[in-house]
C-alpha positions in Angstrom: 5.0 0.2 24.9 6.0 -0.6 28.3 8.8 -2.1 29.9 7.3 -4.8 30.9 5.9 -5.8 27.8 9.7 -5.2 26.5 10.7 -7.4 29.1 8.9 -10.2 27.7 10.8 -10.8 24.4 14.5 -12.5 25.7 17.8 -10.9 24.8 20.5 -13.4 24.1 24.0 -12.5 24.8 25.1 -13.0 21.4 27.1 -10.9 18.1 26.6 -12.7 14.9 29.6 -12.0 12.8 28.4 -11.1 9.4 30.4 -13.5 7.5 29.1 -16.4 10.0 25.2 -15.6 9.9 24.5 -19.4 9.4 26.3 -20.4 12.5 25.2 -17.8 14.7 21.8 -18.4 13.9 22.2 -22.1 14.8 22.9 -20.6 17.8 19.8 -18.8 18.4 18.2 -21.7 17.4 19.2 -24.1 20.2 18.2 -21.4 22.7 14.8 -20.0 21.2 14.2 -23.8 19.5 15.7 -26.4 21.5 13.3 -29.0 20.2 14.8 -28.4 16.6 17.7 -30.5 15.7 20.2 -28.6 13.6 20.9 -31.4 11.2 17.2 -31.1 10.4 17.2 -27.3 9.7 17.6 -25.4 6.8 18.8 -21.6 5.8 18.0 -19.6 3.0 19.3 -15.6 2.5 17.4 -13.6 1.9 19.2 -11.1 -0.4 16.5 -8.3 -0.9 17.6 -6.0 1.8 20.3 -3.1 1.5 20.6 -2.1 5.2 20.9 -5.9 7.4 21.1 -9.8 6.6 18.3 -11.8 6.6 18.7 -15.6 7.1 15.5 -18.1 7.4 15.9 -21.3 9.1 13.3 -23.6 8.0 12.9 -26.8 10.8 12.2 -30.0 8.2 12.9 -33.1 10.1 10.9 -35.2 7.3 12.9 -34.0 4.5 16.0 -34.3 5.5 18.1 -30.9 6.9 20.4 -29.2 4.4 22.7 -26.3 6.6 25.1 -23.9 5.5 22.8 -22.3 3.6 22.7 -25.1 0.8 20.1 -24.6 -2.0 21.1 -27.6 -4.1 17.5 -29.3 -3.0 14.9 -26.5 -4.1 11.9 -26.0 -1.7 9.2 -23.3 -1.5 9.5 -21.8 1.9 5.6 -20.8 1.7 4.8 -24.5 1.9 6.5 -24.5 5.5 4.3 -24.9 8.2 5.0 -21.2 10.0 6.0 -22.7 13.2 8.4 -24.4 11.8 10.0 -21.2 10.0 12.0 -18.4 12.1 13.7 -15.6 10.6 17.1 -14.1 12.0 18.0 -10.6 10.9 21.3 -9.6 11.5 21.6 -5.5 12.0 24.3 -4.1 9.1 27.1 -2.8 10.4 27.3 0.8 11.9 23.1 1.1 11.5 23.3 1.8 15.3 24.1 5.5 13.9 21.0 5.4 12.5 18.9 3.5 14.4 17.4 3.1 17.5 17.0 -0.4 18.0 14.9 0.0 21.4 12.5 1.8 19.7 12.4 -0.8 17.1 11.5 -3.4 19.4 8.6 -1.7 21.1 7.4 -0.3 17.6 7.2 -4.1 16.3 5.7 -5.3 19.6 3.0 -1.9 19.3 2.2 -3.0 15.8 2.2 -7.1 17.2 -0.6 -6.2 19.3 -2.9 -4.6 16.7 -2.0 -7.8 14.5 0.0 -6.0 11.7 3.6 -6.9 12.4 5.3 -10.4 13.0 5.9 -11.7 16.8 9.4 -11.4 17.7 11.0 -14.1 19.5 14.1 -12.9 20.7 16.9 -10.2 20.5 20.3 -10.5 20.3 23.4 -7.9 20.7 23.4 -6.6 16.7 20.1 -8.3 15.7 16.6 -10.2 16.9 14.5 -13.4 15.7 10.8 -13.0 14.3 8.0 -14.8 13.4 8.1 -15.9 9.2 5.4 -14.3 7.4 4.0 -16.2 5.0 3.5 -14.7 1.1 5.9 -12.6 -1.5 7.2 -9.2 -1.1 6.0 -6.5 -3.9 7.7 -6.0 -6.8 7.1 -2.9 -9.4 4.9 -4.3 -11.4 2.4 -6.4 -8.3 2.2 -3.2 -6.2 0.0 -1.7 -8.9 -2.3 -4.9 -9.1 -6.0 -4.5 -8.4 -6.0 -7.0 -6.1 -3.2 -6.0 -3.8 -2.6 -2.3 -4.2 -6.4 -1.8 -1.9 -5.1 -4.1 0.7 -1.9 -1.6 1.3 -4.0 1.6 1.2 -6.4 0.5 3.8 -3.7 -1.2 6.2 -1.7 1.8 6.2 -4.7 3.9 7.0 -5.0 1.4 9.6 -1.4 1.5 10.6 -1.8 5.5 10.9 -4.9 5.2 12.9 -2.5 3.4 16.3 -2.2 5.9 19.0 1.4 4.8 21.1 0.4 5.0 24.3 1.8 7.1 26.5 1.9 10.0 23.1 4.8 12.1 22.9 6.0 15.5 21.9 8.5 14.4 19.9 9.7 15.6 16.5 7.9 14.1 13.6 10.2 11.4 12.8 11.1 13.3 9.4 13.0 16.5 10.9 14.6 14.4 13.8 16.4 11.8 11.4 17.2 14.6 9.0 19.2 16.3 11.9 20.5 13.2 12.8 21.5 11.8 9.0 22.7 15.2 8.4 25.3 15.3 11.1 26.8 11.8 10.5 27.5 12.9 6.6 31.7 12.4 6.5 33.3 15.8 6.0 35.2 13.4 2.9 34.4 9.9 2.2 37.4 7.1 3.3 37.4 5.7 -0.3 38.9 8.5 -2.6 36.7 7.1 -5.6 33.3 7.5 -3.7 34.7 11.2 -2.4 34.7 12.1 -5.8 31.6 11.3 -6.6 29.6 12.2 -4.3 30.6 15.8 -4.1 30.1 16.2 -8.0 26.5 16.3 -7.1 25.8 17.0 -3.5 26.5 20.3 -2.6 28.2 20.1 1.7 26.1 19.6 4.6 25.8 23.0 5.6 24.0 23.5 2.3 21.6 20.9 2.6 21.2 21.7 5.8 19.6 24.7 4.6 17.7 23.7 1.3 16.3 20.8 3.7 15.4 23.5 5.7 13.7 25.5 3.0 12.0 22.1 1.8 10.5 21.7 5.2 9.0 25.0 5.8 7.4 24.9 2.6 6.0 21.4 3.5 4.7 22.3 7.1 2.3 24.8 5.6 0.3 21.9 4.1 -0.7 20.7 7.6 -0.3 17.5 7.1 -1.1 15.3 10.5 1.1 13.7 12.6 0.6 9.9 13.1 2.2 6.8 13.4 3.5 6.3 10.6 6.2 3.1 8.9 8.8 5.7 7.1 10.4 3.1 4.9 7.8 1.1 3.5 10.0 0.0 0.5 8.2 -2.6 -2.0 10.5 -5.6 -0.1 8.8 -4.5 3.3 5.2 -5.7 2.4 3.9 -9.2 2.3 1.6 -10.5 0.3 -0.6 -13.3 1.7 -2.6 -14.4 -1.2 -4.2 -17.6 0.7 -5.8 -14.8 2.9 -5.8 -12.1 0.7 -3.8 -9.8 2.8 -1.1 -7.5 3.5 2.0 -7.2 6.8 4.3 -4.9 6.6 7.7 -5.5 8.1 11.1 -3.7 9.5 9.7 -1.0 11.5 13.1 0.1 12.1 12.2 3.7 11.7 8.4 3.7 12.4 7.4 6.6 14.7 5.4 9.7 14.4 5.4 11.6 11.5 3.2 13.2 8.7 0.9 11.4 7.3 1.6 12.9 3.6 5.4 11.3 4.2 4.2 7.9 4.3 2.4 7.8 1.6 4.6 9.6 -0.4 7.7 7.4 0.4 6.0 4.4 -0.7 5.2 6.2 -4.0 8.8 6.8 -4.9 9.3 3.1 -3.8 7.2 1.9 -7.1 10.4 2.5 -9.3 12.5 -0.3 -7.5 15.4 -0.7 -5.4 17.8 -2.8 -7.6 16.5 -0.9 -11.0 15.4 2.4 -10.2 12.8 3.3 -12.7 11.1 6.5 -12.0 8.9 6.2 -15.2 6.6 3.9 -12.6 5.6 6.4 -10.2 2.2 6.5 -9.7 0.2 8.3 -12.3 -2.2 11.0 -10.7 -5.3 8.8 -11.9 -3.7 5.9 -9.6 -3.0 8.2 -7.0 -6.6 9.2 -6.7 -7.7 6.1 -6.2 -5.6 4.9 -3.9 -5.9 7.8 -1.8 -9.9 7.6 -2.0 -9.0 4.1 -0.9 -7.0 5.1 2.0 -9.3 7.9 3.0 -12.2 5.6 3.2 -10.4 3.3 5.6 -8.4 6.0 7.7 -11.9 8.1 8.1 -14.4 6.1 8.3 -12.8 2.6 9.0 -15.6 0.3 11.0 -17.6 3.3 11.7 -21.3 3.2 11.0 -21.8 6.9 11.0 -19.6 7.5 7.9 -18.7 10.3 6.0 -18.4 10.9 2.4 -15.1 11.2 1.0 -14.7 14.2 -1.6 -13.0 15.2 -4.4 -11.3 18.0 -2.6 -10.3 15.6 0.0 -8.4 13.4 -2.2 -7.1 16.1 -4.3 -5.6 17.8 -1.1 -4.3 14.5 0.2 -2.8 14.1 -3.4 -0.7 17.5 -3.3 0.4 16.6 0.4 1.8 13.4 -0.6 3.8 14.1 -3.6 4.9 17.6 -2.0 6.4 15.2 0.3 7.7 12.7 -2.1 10.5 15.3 -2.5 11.8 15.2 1.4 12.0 11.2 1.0 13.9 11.4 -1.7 16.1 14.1 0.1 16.1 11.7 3.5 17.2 8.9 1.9 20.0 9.9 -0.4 21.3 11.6 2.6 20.4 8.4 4.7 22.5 6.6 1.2 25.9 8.8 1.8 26.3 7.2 4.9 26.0 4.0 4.0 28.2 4.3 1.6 30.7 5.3 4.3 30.2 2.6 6.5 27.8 -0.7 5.1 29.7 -3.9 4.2 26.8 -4.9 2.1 27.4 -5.2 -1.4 25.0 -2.7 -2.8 26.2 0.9 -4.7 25.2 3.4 -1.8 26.5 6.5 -3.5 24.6 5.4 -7.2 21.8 4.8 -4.9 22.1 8.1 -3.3 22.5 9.9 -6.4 19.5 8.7 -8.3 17.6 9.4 -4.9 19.0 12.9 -5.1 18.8 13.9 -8.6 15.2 12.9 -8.9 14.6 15.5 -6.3 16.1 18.2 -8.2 13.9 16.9 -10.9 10.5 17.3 -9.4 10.9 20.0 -6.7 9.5 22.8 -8.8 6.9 20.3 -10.7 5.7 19.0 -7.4 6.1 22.5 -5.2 3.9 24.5 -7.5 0.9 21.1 -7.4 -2.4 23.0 -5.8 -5.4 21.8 -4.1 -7.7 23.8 -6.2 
């Protein structure tokens, strides 16, 4: 994405404080939205994200305006006409460590253009303003519908199809953020009582430096391709649009190229939940094989009219791939979990987080290592 194309989407000059979200969004709204009168808009939070705040402002002059994030009148936000809907996502604190919020914006406007992320409207110093999406996010049990789970298998094939233009030679996404998580891991935690438990079950960096290590050399034999690829498609980062029968996915804060096995593996371990981890609802191999064969169709033969047929040892090699891979997204993310823990103001349990993340890995590594194609 170029820079003038970057250009395009305004930066305000603005830090929302976190405990003021609801006022600094107001005051994104009277730049971005001068025609809508404060009085008539209302917020709801959005409370299903662990990493930033997510306020909606919902412009309903007829109804009469309810600020300050008042929910005493209900109202179905998926009712709201979606020009009259904005959502303002304020970054959580310290995530510039882990993020790189320019590449987030021209990720979002790369996926814009192909029609499968939201418009954004504006940035701002520690967030940005984007287009509502209309529909529900998955939960455990709706990601394994008929009727939905097809629409996500296809759109990431899609998804992974998008060439950025110019390419790059840089790291897949995987080993880059490794290094980087890896290095901003506290030599001992600020609060004694997280200290302690976090080095009951993590062994030191320089040890997972080298079992990541290890992990990843094992993984690289597998071949799997590098693409563009979402790297945190979590259940609350896909919409459903039933109206339209279709699927966005959202937060592309650390899309980028990687292996193609990642992707799909990541969003496997996302099945058992974020609040509730439940990793009895990992996908069983017989709904693995279908979605693959589902995803294989659509990322080989797509619109083509010359197709190919899609074989059993096509799937079945996809299949090891992508649950041989399962194993570094547990391993990215209970590292990406430690520091949060360090640093997020959000209430959430990082180091619990990170532990279930990290135990499950020790879990499946040999079970998932020795999987074969044959």
């Amino acid at each position: 994405m170029n820079a003038v194309e970057q250009a395009c989407v305004p930066h305000l000059a603005l830090f929302i404080k976190e405990d003021a979200v609801i006022d600094g969004a107001n005051e994104i709204l009277k730049t971005i939205k001068p025609h809508w009168h404060i009085k008539d808009v209302r917020h709801k939070m959005f409370t299903d994200g662990i990493t930033n705040k997510l306020v909606g402002c919902f412009n309903q002059p007829n109804q009469g305006g309810v600020s300050r994030g008042d929910t005493s009148k209900t109202f179905d936000p998926d009712t709201a006409v979606t020009e009259d809907v904005m959502l303002i996502r304020v970054y959580g604190n310290k995530t510039d460590l882990l993020i790189d919020r320019r590449k987030e914006t021209e990720n979002i406007l790369l996926m814009n253009k192909y029609g499968y992320a939201p418009s954004i409207y504006a940035t701002f110093d520690n967030g940005l303003a984007y287009e509502y999406v209309p529909g529900t996010t998955l939960t455990p049990t709706s990601c394994q519908e008929e009727y939905i789970w097809p629409l996500v298998a296809r759109r990431m094939a899609q998804m992974h199809k998008v060439r950025p233009i110019p390419l790059t030679d840089e790291r897949p996404a995987l080993v880059a953020k490794m290094d980087q998580f890896l290095a901003l891991i506290p030599e001992s935690f600020s609060d004694a009582a997280k200290d302690k438990l976090v080095w009951k079950v993590f062994p030191r960096v320089s040890e997972l430096r080298a079992e990541f290590g290890d992990l990843y050399a094992k993984l690289q034999r597998l071949n799997s391709p590098v693409v563009f690829c979402h790297n945190d498609l979590l259940l609350g980062n896909v919409i459903y649009d039933k109206t339209r029968s279709r699927v966005t996915f959202i937060d592309y804060e650390y899309a980028g190229l990687n292996h193609q096995a990642f992707d799909i593996g990541n969003h496997f371990t996302e099945f058992a939940g974020v609040a509730e981890i439940d990793y009895s609802r990992y996908p069983s191999k017989d709904f693995q094989m279908r979605w693959l064969r589902e995803y294989l169709e659509e990322f080989i033969n797509g619109e083509t009219t010359n197709t190919s047929p899609i074989v059993e040892a096509d799937v079945q090699r996809l299949y090891v791939q992508v649950n041989q891979y399962a194993l570094a997204s547990h391993f990215l993310w209970a590292v990406w979990a430690l520091i949060q823990a360090e640093h997020s103001t959000i209430d959430f349990d990082f180091v619990q987080f990170g532990v279930i993340r990290f135990t499950e890995y020790r879990r499946k590594k040999d079970e998932f290592l020795t999987l074969c194609a044959d």
